[in-house]
N, C-alpha and C positions, 0 to 999 in steps of 0.2 A: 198107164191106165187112165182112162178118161172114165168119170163119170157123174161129171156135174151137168145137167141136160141145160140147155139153150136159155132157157125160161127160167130157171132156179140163177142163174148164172144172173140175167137179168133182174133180178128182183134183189140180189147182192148188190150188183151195181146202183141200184137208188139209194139201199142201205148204205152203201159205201162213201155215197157224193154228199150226204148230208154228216155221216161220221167224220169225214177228208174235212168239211166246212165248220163243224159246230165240236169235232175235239181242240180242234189248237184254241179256240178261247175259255175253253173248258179247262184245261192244260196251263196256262198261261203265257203262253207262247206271241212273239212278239216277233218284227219286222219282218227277215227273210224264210222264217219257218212258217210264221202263222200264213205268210204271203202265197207260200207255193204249196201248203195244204188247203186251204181255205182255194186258190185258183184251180188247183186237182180238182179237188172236188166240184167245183162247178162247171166246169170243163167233160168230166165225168157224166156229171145230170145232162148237159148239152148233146154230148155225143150218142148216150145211151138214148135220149127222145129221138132219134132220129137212124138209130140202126135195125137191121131188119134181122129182128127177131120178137119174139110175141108181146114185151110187156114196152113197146115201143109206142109214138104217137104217129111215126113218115117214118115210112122204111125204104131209107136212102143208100147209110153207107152200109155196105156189107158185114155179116157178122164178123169173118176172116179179117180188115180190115179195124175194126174196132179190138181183137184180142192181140193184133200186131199194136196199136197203141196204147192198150191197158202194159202188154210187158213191156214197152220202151217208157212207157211212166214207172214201173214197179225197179225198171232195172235205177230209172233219173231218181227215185226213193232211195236206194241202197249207196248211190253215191253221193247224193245230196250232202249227208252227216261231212265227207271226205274235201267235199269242195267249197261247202260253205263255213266250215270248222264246228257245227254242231257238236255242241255236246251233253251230257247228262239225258234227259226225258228227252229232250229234243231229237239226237241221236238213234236212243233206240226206238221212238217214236218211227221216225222214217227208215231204220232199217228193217223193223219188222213188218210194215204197209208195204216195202217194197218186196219184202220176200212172200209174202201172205198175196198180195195182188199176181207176181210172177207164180206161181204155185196154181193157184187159182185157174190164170192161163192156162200152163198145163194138163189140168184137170176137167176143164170142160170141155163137153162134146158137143161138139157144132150139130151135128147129126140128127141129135135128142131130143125131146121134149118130153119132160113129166109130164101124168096123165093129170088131167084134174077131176079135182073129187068131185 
């Protein structure tokens, strides 16, 4: 069941790239966590100003193409903890971003767009 529209989906996505950037110092998160939260996330803000969908600045890459990279991030989230030995906050910090981002995926619909008020 999809029903997170284009534009709401979008407007997560900037939420998401400043949370990905300013939780792990908030956290206290240090060398290879804070490095690949804090580069998600601006990574994130990059790719979302530039995919075509409304809360864009150049609509370049495709939306289909940007939810193919949110889940191959969400899935590199959930193995992160596994590969780099995260553990305690760290851990479930990125397994839950990675399951929360993949979900996410699944639930939007390309198709959509909320109305605005």
């Amino acid at each position: 069941m999809k029903f997170v529209p284009a534009n709401v989906h979008g407007v997560i996505d900037y939420a998401a790239a400043v949370g990905l950037i300013a939780l792990p110092f908030i956290l206290g998160f240090s060398g290879v966590a804070l490095f690949l939260s804090a580069g998600a996330g601006a990574a994130l803000f990059l790719y979302s100003l530039v995919t075509d969908y409304s809360t864009s600045v150049q609509k370049v890459l495709p939306f289909s193409a940007h939810l193919l990279i949110d889940f191959v991030a969400g899935v590199a989230f959930i193995a992160a903890p596994f590969l780099f030995g995260f553990q305690g906050l760290e851990r479930l910090y990125f397994l839950i971003m990675g399951v929360v981002v993949c979900a996410l995926v699944l639930v939007t619909d390309t198709a959509i767009e909320a109305e605005e008020a």
